[in-house]
ZAROFI-732740 format. One line per field, with one value per residue: residue in one letter; x, y, z of N, C-alpha, C, O, CB in turn. Coordinates in steps of 0.1 Angstrom, whole numbers, plus 5000, padded with zeros to 4 digits. Glycine has a CB too. Layout:
BEGIN
resn <- (a	...)
n_u <- (X	...)
n_v <- (Y	...)
n_w <- (Z	...)
ca_u <- (X	...)
ca_v <- (Y	...)
ca_w <- (Z	...)
c_u <- (X	...)
c_v <- (Y	...)
c_w <- (Z	...)
o_u <- (X	...)
o_v <- (Y	...)
o_w <- (Z	...)
cb_u <- (X	...)
cb_v <- (Y	...)
cb_w <- (Z	...)
// end
This chain:
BEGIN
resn <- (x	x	x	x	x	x	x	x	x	x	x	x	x	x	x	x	x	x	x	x	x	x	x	x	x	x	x	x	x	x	x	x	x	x	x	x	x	x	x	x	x	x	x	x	x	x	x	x	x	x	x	x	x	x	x	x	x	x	x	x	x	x	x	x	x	x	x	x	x	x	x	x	x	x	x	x	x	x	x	x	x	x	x	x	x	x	x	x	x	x	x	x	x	x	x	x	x	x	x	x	x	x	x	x	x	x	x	x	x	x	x	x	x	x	x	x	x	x	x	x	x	x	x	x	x	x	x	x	x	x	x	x	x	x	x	x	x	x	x	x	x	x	x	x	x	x	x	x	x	x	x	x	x	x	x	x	x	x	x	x	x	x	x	x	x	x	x	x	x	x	x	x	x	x	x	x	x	x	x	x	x	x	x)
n_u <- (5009	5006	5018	4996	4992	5011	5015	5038	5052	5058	5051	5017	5011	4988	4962	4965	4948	4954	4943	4955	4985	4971	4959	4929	4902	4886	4852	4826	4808	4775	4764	4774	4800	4833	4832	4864	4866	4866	4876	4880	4903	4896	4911	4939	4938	4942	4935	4921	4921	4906	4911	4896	4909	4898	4907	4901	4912	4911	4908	4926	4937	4957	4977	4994	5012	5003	4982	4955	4933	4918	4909	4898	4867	4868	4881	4879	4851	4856	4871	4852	4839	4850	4855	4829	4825	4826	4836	4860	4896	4909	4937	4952	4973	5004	5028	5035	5032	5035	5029	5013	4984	4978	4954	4936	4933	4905	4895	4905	4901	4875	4872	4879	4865	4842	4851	4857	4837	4822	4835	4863	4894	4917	4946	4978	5003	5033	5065	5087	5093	5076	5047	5024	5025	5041	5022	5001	5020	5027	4997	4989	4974	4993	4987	4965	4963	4972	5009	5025	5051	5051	5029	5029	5037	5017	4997	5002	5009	4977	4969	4983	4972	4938	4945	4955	4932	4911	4922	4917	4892	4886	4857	4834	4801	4800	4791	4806	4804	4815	4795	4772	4770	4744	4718)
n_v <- (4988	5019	5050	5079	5111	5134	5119	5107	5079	5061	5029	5019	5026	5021	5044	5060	5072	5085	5090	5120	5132	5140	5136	5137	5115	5105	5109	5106	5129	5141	5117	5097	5076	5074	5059	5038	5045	5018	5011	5001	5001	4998	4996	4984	4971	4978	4982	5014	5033	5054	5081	5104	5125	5151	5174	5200	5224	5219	5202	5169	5154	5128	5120	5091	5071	5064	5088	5091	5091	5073	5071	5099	5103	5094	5107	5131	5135	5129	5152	5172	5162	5168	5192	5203	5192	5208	5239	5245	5248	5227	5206	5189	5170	5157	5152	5123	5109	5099	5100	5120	5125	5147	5147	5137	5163	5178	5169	5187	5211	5208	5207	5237	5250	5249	5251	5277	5290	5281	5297	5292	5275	5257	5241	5231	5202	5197	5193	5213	5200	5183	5156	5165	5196	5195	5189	5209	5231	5224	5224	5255	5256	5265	5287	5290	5278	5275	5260	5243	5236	5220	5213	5229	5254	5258	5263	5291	5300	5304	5320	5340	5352	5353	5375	5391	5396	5404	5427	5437	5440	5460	5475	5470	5457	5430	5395	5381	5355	5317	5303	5278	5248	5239	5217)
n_w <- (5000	4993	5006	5017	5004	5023	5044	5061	5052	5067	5083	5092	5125	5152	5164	5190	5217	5252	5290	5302	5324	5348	5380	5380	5380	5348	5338	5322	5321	5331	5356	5339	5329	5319	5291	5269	5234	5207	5177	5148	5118	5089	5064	5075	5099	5125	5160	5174	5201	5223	5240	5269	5292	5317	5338	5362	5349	5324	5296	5281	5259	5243	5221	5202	5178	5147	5129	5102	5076	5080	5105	5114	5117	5142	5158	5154	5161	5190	5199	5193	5217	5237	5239	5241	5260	5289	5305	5301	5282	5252	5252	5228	5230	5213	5209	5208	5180	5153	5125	5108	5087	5059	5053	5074	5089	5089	5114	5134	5122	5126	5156	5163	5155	5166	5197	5193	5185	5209	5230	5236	5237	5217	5214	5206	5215	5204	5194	5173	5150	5148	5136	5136	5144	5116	5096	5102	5095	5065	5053	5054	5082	5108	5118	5128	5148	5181	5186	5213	5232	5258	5281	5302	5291	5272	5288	5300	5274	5269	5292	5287	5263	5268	5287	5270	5249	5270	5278	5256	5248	5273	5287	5270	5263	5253	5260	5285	5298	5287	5258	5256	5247	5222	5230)
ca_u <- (5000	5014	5014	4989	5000	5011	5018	5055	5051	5063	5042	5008	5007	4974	4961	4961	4943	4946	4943	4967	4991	4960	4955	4916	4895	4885	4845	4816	4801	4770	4761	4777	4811	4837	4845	4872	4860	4877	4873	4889	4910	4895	4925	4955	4934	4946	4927	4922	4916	4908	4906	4899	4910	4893	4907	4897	4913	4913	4906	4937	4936	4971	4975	5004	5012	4998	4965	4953	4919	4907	4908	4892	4854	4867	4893	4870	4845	4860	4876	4838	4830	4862	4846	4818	4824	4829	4838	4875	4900	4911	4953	4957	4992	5008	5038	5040	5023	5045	5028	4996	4979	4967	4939	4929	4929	4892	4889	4914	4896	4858	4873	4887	4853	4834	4855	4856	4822	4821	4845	4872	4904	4925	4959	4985	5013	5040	5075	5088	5094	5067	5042	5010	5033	5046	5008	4997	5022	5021	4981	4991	4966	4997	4987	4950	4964	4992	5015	5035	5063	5046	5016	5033	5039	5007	4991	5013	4999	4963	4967	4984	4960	4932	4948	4955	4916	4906	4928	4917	4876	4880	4850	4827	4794	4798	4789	4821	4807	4812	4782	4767	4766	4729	4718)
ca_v <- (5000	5033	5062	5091	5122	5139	5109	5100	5066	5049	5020	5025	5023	5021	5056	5058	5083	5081	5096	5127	5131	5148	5129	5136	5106	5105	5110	5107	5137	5137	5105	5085	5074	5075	5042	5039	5042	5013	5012	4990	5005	4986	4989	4982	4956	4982	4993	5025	5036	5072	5084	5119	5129	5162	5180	5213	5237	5217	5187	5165	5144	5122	5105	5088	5067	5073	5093	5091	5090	5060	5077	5114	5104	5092	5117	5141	5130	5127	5165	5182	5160	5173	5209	5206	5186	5218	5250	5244	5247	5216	5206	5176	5162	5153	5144	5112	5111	5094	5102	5126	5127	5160	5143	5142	5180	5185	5169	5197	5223	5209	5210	5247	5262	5243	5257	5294	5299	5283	5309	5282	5273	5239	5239	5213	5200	5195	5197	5223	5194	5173	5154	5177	5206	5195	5191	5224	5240	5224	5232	5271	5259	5269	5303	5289	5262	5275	5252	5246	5223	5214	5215	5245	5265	5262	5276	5301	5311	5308	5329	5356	5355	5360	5386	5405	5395	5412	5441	5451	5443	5462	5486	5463	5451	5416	5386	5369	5337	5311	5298	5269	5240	5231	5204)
ca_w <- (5000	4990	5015	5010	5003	5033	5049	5062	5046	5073	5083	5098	5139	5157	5171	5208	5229	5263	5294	5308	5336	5355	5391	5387	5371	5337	5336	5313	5321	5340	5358	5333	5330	5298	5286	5260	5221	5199	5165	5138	5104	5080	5059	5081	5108	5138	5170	5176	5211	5223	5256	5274	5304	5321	5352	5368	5341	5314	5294	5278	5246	5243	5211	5195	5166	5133	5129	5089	5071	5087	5124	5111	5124	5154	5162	5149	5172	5202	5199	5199	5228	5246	5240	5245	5278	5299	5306	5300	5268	5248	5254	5221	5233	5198	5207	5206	5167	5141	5116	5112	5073	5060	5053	5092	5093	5094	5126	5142	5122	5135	5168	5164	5151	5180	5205	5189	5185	5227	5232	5241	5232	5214	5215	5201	5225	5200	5188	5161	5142	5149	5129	5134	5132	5101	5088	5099	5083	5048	5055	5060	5092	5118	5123	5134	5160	5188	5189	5223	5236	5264	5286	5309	5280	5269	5300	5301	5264	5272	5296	5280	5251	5279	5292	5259	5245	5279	5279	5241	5254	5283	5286	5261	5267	5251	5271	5289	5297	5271	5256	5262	5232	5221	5230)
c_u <- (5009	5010	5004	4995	4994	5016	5033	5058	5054	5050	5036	5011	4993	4975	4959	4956	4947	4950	4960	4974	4986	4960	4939	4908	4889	4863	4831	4806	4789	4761	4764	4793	4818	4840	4850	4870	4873	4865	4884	4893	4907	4908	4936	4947	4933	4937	4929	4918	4918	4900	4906	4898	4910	4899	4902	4899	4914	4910	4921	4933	4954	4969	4993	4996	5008	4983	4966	4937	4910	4902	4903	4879	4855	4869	4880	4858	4846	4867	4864	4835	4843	4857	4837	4809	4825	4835	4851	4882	4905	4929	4951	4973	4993	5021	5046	5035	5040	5043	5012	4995	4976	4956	4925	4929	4918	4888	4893	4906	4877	4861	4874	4878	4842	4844	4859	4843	4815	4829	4858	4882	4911	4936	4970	4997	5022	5053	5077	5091	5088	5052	5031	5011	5032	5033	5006	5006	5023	5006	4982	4979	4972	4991	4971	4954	4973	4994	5023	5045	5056	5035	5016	5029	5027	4997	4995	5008	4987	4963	4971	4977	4949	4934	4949	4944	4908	4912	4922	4898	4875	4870	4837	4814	4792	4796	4805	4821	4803	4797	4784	4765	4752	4726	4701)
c_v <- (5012	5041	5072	5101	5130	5133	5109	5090	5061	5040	5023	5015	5025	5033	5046	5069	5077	5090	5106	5127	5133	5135	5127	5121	5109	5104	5109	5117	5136	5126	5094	5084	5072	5062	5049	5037	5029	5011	5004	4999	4997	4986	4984	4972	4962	4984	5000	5026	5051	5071	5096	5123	5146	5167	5192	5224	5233	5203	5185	5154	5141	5109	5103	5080	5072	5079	5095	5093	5083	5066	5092	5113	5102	5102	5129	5143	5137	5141	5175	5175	5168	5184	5209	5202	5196	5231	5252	5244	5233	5220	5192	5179	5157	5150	5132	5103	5108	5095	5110	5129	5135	5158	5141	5154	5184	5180	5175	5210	5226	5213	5226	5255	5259	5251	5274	5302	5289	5291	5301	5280	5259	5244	5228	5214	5192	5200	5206	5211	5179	5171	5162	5187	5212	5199	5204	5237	5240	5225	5246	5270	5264	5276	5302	5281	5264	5261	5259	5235	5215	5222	5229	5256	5269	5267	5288	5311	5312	5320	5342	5356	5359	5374	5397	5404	5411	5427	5446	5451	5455	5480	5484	5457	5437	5412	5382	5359	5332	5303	5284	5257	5236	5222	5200)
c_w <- (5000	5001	5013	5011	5016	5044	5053	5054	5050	5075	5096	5116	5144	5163	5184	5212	5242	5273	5295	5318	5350	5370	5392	5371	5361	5340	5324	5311	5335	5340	5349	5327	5316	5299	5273	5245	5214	5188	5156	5127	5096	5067	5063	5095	5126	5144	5173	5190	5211	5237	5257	5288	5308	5336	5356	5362	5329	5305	5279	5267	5244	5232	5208	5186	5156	5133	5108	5089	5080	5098	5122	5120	5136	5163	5161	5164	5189	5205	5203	5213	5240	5250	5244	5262	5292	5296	5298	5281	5262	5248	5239	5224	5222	5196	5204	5195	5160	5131	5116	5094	5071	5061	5066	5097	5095	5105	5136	5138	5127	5147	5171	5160	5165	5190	5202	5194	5206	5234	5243	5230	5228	5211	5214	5208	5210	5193	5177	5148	5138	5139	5121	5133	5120	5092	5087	5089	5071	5048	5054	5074	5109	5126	5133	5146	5167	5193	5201	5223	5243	5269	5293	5304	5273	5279	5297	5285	5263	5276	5297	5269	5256	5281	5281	5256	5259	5283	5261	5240	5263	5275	5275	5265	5264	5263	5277	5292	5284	5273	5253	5246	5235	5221	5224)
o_u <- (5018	4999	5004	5005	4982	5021	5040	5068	5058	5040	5041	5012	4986	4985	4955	4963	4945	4959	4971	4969	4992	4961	4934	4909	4884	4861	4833	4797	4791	4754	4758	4797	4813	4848	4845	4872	4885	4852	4895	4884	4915	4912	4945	4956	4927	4927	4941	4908	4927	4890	4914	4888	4918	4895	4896	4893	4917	4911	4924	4925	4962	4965	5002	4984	5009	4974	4975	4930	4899	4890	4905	4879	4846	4862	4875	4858	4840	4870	4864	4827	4839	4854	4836	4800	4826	4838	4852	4876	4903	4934	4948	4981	4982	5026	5057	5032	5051	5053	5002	5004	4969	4947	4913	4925	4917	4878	4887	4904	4870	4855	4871	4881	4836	4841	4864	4839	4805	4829	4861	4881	4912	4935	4970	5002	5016	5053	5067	5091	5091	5045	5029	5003	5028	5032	5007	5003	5022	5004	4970	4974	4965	4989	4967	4945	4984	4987	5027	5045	5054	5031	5007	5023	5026	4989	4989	5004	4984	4959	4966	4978	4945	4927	4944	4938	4904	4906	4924	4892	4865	4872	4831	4817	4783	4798	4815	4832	4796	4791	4795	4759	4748	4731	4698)
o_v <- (5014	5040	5075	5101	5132	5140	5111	5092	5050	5042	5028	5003	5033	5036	5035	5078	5065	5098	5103	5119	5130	5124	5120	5119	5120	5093	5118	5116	5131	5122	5083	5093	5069	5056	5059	5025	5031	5010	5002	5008	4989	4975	4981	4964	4957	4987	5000	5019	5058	5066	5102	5123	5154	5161	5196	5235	5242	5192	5193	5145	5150	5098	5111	5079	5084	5072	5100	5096	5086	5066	5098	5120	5106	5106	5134	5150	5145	5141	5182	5181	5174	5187	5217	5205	5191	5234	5261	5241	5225	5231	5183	5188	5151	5146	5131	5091	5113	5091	5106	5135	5139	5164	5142	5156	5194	5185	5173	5219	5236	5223	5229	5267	5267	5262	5281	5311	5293	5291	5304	5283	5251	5254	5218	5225	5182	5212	5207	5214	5169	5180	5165	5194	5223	5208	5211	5246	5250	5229	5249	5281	5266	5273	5310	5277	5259	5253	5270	5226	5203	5233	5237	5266	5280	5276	5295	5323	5321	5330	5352	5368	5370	5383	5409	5414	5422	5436	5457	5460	5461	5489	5494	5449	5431	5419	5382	5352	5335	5299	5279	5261	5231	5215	5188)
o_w <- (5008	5005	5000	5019	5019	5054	5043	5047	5044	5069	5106	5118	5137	5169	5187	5208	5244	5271	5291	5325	5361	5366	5400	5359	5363	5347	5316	5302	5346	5331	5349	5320	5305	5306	5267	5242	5216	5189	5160	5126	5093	5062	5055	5100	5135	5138	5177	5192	5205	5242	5251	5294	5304	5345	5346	5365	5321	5312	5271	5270	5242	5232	5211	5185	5154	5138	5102	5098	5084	5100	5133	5130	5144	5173	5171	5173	5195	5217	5212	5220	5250	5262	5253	5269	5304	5285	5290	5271	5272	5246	5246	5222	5219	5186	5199	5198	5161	5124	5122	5088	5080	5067	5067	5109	5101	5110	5147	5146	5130	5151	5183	5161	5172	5188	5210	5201	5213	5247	5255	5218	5236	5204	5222	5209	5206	5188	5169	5136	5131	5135	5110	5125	5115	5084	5078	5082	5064	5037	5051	5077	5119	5138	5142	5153	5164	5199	5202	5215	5239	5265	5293	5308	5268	5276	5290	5284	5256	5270	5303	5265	5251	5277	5282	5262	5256	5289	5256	5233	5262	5266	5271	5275	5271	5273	5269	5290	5274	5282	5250	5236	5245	5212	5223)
cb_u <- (4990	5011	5024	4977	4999	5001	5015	5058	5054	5071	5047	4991	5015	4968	4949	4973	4925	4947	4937	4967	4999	4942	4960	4907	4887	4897	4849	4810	4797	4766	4749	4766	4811	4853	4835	4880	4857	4888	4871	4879	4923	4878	4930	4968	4950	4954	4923	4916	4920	4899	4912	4891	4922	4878	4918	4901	4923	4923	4884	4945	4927	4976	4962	5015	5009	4998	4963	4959	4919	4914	4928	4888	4845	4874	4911	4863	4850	4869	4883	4822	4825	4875	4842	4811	4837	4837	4837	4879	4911	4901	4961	4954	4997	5004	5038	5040	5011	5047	5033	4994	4970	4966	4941	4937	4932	4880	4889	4933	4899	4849	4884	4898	4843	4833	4863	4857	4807	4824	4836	4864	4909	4919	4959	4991	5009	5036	5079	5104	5104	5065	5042	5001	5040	5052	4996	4997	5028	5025	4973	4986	4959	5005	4986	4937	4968	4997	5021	5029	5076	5053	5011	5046	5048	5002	4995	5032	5000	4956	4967	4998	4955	4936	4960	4965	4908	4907	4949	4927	4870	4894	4860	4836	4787	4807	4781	4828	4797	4827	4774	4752	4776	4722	4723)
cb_v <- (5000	5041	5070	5096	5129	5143	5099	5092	5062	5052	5005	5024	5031	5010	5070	5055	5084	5068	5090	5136	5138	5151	5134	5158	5100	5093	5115	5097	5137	5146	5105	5083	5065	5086	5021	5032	5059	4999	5027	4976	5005	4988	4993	5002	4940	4992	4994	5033	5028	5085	5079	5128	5124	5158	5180	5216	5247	5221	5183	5161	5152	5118	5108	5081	5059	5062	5116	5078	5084	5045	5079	5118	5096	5083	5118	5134	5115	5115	5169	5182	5139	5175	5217	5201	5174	5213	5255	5228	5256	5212	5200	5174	5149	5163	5145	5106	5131	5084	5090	5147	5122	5169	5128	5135	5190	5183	5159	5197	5226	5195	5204	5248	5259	5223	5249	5297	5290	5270	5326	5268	5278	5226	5242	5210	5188	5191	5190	5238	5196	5175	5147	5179	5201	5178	5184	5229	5245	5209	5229	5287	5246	5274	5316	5282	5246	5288	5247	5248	5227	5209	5204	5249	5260	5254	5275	5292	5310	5301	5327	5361	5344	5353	5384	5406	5372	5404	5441	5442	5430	5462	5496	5453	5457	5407	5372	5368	5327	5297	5306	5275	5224	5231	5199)
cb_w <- (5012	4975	5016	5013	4988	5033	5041	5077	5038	5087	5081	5088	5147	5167	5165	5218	5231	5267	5302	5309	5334	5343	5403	5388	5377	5329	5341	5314	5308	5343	5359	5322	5339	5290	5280	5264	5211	5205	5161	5130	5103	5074	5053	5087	5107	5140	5179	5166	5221	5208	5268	5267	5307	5321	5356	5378	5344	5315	5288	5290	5230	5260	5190	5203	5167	5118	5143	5082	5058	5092	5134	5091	5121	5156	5150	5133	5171	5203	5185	5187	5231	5239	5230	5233	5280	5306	5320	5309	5267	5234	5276	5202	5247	5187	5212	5216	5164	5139	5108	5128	5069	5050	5047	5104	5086	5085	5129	5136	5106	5138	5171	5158	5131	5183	5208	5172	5161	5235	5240	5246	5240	5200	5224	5181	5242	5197	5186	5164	5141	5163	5134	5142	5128	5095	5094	5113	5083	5039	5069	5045	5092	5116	5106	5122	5155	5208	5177	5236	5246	5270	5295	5311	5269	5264	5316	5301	5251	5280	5300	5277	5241	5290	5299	5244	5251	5288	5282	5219	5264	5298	5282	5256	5265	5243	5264	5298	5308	5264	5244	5271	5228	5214	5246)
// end
């Protein structure tokens, strides 16, 4: 099987989600608990698993291995529920991604209009020369997605984007809480 374009071409690994470093338990929201989605690749045989782990300022998505076409609905998926699961901004950890498809970019850019228009934030945990990176910037979708190193670093720019948003509002009647997904 040939690579798709965009691809590394190395050989496909099974996506992983799973929880973050967070000490608080992983939830389902209310009264019902997360179990772990698996899903099959029907071309390459792999399981996919995806997990999300929620704590008090934030909720954490941690994938590795390859993310491609096959993994878009899931991934996809599992990014609006992230958002729409709380008050908080979205962290994807992408570090440990071996290979990310362009072709899996609309499930970064659903995530990124769902959390705009909740007036929330997604943020990619990865290297300057890392997979999803790489994607965004042959996408020109960089400029839409801060990239950090790590999880610190990305606090650290929330909350100065916060802080400048709110210093160039101040004196504005908009709303400030984020709005609420329809359910």
């Amino acid at each position: 099987m040939s690579p798709s374009p965009g691809s590394s071409g190395t050989p496909r690994q099974p996506l992983r989600m799973c929880c973050g470093d967070s000490a608080a338990p992983p939830t389902g929201g209310p009264g019902r608990p997360r179990e772990p989605s698996r899903t099959t690749d029907q071309n390459e045989g792999n399981d996919v698993e995806l997990h999300r782990n929620d704590n008090q300022t934030e909720h954490v998505l941690t994938a590795s291995g390859t993310i491609g076409i096959a993994e878009l609905p899931e991934l996809r998926t599992r990014l609006l529920e992230a958002i729409d699961g709380g008050d908080f901004d979205l962290l994807l950890d992408a570090r440990q991604v071996s290979a990310f498809d362009d072709a899996a970019l609309p499930a970064l850019t659903a995530g990124r209009s769902r959390a705009k228009y909740l007036r929330r934030h997604i943020v990619v945990l990865d290297g300057e020369g890392g997979a999803v990176s790489a994607s965004l910037r042959r996408s020109g979708l960089r400029f839409r997605f801060p990239v950090y190193a790590d999880a610190s670093a990305a606090r650290e720019g929330l909350a100065a984007q916060r802080a400048d948003l709110a210093a160039r509002s101040f004196g504005r009647t908009a709303a400030s809480e984020p709005r609420q997904p329809a359910v």
